[in-house]
C-alpha positions, 0 to 999 in steps of 0.5 A: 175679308168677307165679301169686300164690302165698300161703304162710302157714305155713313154719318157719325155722331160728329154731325147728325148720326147716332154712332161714334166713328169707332162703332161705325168701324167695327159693325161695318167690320163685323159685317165683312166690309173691306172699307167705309168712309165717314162723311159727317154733313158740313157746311161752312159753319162745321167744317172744321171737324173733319180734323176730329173725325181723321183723328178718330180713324186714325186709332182704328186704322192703327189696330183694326182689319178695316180701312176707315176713311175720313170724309165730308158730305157737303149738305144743303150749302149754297150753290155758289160754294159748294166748290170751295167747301169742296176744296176746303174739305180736300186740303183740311183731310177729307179724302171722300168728298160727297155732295148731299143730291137733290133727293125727292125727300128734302128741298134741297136747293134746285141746282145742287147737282150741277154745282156738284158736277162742276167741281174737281174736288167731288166724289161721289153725288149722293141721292141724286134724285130726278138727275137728267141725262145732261147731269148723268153726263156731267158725272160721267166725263168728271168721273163722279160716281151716282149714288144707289141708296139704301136710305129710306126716302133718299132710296125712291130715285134710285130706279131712275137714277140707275136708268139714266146711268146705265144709258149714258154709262155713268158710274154707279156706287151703292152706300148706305147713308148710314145714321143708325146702328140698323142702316149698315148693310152687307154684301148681300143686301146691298146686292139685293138693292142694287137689283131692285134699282134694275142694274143688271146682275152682270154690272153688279159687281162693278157697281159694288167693286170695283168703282168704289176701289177705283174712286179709292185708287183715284184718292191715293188710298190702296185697301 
C-alpha cells in the first residue's frame, strides 16, 4: 500500500458528508491509504446508525485492500453525556470513537474537551482549539490523541495545538475531517500540514504512523 496513509476522521452521508462509505473507502484507497475510519457526527437523537454504517464497511472490508473502520464522532452533546455516548458508541460497534473539540470556528460548549478527556471510551479529540496544557495532559496520561486538521477553519489551531503537544509530549494524529469528495488527502499533503503546524520532520512519521497504528492496535484492529 502506497505510503500507508491512516485516516481517522471523515464523514459519510450517514451524517453531514456528501460521500457514501464505499466512495469514502475507494478514494481513500486509490490515494494509498492503508486504512480510514468513518465517524458520522452523533448525539443521542442518531446514535443508532453506527449499526448502518458497520453494516456498509463490512462489504468493503470483505472485497476491498483497505481497511474501512466503523466509528463515531460525538458533536455538540451536552457536556454532562459525552461520557455515556461514548460508552454507548463503544458497545453498539463504533471501534473509533472522536469527540468534535472546541474548535475557533463553531461555538461548541466551553468544557467540551475536558468532559472528552475524562472518558475511557475516547480516542481521539478532534480540532481541539485553544487546549491548555492541563487539557494536553489530561490527553497524555488518558492516552487520547489531538488532532492536526486538514479541515479548513478547524486547521487555524493547529499551530498551537501542535505547540502545547510537543511540550508536554501528548499524542498527535494528523486527519482530514472529510465532508466532500476534495477533503481526502494523501501522504504527501498530509506531511506537508503536518509541517506547517511545526511538528518537527523528525516526529513525522509518528504523528503519521505509528500513533494512528498504535490507537488501532489499543482497539483490537491489526491493519
Amino acid at each position: 500500500m502506497i505510503n500507508g496513509r491512516i485516516d481517522l476522521h471523515t464523514h459519510s452521508l450517514l451524517s453531514d458528508g456528501e460521500l457514501l462509505p464505499s466512495e469514502i473507502a475507494r478514494r481513500a484507497c486509490v490515494l494509498g491509504h492503508e486504512a480510514v475510519a468513518i465517524t458520522d457526527h452523533i448525539d443521542a437523537s442518531n446514535i443508532n446508525t453506527i449499526e448502518y454504517l458497520i453494516d456498509a464497511v463490512s462489504d468493503v472490508n470483505e472485497n476491498w485492500d483497505i481497511q474501512v473502520i466503523p466509528g463515531a464522532e460525538i458533536t455538540h452533546a451536552p457536556i454532562e453525556i459525552i461520557d455515556k455516548l461514548a460508552v454507548k458508541a463503544r458497545r453498539l460497534g463504533a471501534e473509533i470513537i472522536v469527540v468534535h473539540g472546541e474548535t475557533l470556528v463553531e461555538p461548541v460548549i466551553k468544557g467540551t474537551n475536558r468532559a472528552a478527556l475524562e472518558s475511557s471510551e475516547v480516542d481521539i479529540l478532534a480540532h481541539p482549539g485553544l487546549i491548555g496544557y492541563d487539557e494536553a495532559e489530561m490527553a497524555r496520561d488518558n492516552d487520547i490523541a489531538l488532532e492536526i486538521t486538514a479541515r479548513s477553519g478547524h486547521c487555524l489551531a493547529n499551530g498551537h495545538v501542535a505547540s502545547v503537544a510537543m511540550e508536554t509530549k501528548t499524542s498527535l494524529v494528523i486527519n482530514t475531517d472529510t465532508h466532500h469528495p476534495e477533503d481526502l488527502i494523501g501522504h504527501d499533503m498530509a506531511y506537508r500540514i503536518g509541517l506547517g503546524a511545526g511538528i518537527p520532520e523528525k516526529e513525522l512519521k509518528k504523528v503519521l504512523r505509528d500513533n494512528p497504528r498504535r490507537i488501532l492496535k489499543r482497539n483490537g484492529i491489526e491493519i
